[in-house]
matplotlib code that plots the C-alpha trace (Angstrom):
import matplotlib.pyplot as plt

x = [-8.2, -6.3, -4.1, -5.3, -8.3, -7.7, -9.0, -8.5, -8.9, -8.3, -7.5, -7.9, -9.0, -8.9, -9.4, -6.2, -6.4, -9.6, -8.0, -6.3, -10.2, -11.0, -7.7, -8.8, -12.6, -11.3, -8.9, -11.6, -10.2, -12.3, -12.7, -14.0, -13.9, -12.7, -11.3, -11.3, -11.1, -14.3, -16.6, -15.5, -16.9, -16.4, -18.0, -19.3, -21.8, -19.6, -21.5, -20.2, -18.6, -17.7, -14.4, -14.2, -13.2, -16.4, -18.5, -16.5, -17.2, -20.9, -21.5, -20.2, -21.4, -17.9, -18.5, -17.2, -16.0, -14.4, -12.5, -11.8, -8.8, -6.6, -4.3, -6.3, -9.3, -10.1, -13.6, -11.8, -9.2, -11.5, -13.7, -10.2, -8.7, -12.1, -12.3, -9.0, -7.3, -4.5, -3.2, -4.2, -3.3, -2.6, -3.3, -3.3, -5.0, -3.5, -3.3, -0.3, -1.1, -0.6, 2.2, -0.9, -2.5, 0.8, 1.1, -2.3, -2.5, -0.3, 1.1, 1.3, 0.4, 0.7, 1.4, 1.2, 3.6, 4.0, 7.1, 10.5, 11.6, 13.7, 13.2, 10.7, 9.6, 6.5, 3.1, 3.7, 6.0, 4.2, 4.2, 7.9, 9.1, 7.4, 8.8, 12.3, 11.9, 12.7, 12.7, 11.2, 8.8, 7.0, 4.9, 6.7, 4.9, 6.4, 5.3, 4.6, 6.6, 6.4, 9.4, 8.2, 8.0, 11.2, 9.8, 11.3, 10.2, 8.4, 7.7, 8.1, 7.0, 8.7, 7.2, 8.3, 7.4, 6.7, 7.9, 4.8, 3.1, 1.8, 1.3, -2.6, -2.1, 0.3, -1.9, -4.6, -1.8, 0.2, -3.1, -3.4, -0.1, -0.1, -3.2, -2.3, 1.1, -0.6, -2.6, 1.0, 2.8, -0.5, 0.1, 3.7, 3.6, 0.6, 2.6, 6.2, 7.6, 8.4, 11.0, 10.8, 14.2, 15.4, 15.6, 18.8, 18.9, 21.6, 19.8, 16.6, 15.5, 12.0, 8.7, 6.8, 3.6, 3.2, 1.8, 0.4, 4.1, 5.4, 3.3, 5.0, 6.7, 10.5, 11.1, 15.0, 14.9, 15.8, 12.5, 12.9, 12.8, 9.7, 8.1, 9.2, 7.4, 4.1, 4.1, 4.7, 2.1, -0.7, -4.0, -2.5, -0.5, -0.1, 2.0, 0.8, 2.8, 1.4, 0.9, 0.7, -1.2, -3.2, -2.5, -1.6, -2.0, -0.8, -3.0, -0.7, 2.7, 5.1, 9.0, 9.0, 9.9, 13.4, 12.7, 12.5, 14.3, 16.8, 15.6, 17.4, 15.5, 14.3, 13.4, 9.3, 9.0, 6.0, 6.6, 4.2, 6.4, 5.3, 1.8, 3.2, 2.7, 5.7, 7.5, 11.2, 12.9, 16.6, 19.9, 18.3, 15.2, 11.6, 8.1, 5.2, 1.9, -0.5, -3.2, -3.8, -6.0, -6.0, -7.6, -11.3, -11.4, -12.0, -8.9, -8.2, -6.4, -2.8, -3.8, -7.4, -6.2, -4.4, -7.3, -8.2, -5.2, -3.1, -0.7, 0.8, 3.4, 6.7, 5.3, 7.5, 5.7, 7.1]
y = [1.3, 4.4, 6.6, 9.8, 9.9, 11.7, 14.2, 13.1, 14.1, 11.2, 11.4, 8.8, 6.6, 3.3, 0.0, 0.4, 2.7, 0.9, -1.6, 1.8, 3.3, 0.3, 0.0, 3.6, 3.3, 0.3, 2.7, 4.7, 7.9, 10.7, 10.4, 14.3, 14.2, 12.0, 13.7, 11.7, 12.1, 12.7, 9.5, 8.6, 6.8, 3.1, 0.4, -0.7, 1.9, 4.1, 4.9, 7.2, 5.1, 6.2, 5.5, 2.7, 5.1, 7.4, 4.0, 2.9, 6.6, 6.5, 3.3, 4.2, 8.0, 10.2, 13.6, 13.7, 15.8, 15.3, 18.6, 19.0, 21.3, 21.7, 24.1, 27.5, 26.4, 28.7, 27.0, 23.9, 25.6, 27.2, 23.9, 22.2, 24.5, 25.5, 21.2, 21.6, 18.4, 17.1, 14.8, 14.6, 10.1, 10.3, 6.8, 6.5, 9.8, 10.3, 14.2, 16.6, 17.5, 21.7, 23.2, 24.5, 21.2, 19.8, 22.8, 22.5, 19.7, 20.0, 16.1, 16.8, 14.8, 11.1, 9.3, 5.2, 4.6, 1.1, 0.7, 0.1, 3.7, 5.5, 2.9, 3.0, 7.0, 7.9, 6.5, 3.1, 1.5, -1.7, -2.5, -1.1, -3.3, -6.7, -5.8, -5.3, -8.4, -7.6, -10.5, -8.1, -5.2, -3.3, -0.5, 2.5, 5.5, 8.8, 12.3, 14.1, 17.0, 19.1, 16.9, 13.4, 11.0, 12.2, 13.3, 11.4, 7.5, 6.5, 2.7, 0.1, -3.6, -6.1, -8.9, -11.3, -11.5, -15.1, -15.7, -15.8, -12.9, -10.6, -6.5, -7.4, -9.6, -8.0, -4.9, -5.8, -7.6, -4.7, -2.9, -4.9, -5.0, -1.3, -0.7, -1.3, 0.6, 3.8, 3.3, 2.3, 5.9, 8.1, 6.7, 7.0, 11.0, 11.8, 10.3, 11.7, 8.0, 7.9, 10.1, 10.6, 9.6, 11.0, 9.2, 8.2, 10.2, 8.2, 5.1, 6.4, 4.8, 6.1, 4.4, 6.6, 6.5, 3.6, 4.7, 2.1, 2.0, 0.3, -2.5, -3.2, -6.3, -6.0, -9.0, -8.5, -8.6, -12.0, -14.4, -13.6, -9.9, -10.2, -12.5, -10.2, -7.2, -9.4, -9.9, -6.3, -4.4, -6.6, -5.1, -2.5, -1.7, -5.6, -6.9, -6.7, -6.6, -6.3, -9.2, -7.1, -4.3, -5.4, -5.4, -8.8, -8.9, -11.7, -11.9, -14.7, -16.2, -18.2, -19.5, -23.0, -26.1, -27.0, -28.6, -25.1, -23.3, -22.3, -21.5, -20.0, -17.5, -14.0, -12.4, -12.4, -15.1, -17.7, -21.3, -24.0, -27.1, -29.5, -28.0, -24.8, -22.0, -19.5, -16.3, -16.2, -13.7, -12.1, -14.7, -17.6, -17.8, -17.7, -17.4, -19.7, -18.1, -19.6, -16.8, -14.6, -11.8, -10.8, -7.0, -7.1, -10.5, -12.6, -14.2, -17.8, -20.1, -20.2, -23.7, -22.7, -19.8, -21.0, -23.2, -20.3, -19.3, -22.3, -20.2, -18.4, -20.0, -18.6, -15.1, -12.0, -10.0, -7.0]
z = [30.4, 29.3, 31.0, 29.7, 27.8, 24.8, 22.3, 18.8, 15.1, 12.5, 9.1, 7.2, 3.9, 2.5, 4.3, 5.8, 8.4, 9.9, 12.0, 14.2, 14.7, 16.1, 18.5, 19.7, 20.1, 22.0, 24.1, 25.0, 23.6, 22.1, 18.7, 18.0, 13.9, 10.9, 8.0, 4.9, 1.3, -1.0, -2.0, -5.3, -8.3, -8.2, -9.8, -13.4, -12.7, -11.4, -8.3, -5.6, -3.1, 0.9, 1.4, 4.5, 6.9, 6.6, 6.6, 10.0, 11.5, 10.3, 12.5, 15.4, 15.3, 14.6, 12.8, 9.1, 7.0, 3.4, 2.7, -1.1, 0.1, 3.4, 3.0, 2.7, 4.2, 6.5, 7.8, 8.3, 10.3, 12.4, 13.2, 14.1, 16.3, 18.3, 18.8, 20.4, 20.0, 21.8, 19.0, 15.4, 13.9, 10.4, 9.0, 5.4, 4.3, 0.7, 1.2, 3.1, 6.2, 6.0, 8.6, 10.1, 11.1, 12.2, 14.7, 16.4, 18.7, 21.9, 21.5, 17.6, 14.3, 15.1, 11.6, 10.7, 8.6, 6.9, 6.6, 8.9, 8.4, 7.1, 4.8, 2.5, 2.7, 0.1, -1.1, -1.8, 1.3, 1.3, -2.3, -2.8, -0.3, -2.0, -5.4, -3.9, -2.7, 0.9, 3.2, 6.3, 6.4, 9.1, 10.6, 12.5, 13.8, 13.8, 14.4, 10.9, 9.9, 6.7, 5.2, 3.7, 5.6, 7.5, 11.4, 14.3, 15.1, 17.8, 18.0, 15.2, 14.7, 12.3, 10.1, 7.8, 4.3, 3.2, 0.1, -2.1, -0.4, -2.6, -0.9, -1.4, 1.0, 3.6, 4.2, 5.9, 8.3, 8.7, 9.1, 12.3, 13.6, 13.4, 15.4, 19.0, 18.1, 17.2, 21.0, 22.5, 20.9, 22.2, 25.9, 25.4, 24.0, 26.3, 29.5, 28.7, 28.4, 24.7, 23.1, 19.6, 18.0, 14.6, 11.6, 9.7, 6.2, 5.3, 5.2, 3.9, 0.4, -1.6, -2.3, -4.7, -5.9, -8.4, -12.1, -14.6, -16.1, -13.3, -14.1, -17.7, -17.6, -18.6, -19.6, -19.6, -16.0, -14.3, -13.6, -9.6, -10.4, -12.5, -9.9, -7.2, -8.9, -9.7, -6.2, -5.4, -7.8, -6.5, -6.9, -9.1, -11.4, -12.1, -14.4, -18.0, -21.4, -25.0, -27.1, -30.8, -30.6, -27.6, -23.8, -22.1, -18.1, -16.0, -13.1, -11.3, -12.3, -10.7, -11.1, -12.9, -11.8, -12.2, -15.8, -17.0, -14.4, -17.6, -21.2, -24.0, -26.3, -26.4, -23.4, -23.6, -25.9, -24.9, -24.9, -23.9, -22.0, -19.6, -19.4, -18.5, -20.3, -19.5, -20.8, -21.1, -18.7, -18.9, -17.9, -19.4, -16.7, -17.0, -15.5, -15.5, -16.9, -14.3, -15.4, -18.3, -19.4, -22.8, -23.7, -23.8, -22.5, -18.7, -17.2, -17.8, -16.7, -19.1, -20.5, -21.1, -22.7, -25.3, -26.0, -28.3, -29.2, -30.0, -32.3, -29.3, -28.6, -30.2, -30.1, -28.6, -25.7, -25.6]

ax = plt.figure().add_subplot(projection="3d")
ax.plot(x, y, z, "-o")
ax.set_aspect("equal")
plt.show()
């Protein structure tokens, strides 16, 4: 059971912040209203789709609503100050929470943030960290202020990246770990246990939003770099390259085996060795092309692949 049964506003999106509903249903709080961002096309037919967090609040009964704007929206104001909430959790909402939202409630704006802050401030912590090829990432939660990312911690929780995790695959687990932390600060804030500590500028690095061009493959970088940034830009960007005129997406790669740890050549030249298709990377190294995806076409498997284009070897990605 909870201490204090709370009054709460969430704001939220993506699959992400659906692990955190559940921890608070589960709490027993009062869930008053879900903010969350417009359905948006998805799909071949490009259908509009509810984001998760408006299909999680229409099960179990929460009000909606999907404001267009936040800042000088008056009715919204109006609706969220006559609920009168005593905290506001931020979880993965992709819009700025306005100075007047982060005023409002009494125990403030509770944020999930996933990284191990200051590290890792912006859109992107999770992917940023993956590409960097950081050995350790995490979930902190913080109360929001009108800086980025930069209000005072609250609680944290460390995990360790395995070595071939990809972000795909670390956020629906940091998803979870977060959960019960976000339920852990509220009974903290609500019973005058937890102080709020300020963050470190100093050791504050950046995690912007990711653009398609982050996905190009440089291939003067070293092959753990490369692999490192595969991993990290998992679903999207990727990692894609052009092959001529058209693009050339590798869907999974990998470091070689020792045979062809070390290969001379031009950065982004493809070879075919051993049965492994792989694309020569800066100081001599190299990735294996496990899967490819040529533009306009399915992705295949690298030796089935070159089943129809045999004469690929010895070209120059670039």
């Amino acid at each position: 059971m909870v201490r204090e049964r709370l009054r709460l506003l969430f704001c939220g999106t993506p699959e992400f912040a659906v692990p955190t509903l559940d921890a608070l249903a589960e709490a027993g709080h009062d869930l008053q209203l879900v903010l969350t961002q417009p359905d948006r096309p998805a799909g071949r037919g490009m259908q509009l789709l509810a984001p998760p967090v408006k299909q999680w609040a229409a099960r179990h009964n929460i009000p909606v609503d999907q404001p267009a704007r936040i800042r000088d929206n008056q009715p919204l104001r109006d609706r969220l100050t006559a609920l009168r909430p005593d905290a506001i959790v931020v979880v993965a909402y992709g819009r700025i929470v306005p100075p007047w939202m982060l005023g409002l409630p009494p125990l403030g704006c509770l944020n999930l943030h996933g990284s191990l802050l200051p590290r890792y401030r912006g859109a992107a912590p999770i992917q940023w960290a993956v590409a960097n090829g950081d050995r350790v990432t995490g979930v902190t939660t913080m109360l929001l202020e009108e800086g980025l990312d930069t209000g005072p911690t609250l609680e944290r929780a460390t995990l360790p990246i395995p070595p071939e995790a990809t972000a795909a695959a670390l956020f629906p687990v940091l998803a979870r770990l977060g959960a019960p932390l976000v339920v852990s600060s509220l009974h903290g804030l609500a019973a005058g246990t937890l102080t709020p500590q300020p963050q470190n500028n100093a050791e504050s690095t950046l995690a912007p939003l990711l653009t398609r061009d982050d996905g190009r493959i440089d291939w003067a970088r070293p092959a753990a770099e490369t692999l490192n940034r595969w991993r990290g830009f998992q679903p999207w960007p990727g990692a894609w390259t052009m092959l001529g005129d058209r693009k050339f997406t590798v869907t999974h790669m990998a470091l070689p085996p020792p045979s062809l740890a070390a290969l001379g050549g031009k950065p982004g030249t493809l070879g075919w060795e051993g049965g492994h298709l792989y694309g020569v990377c800066g100081q001599g190294t190299a990735v294996v092309l496990l899967e490819v995806q040529l533009e306009g076409k399915r992705a295949l498997p690298a030796a089935d692949f070159l089943r129809g284009y045999p004469q690929l070897p010895g070209s120059v990605l670039g």
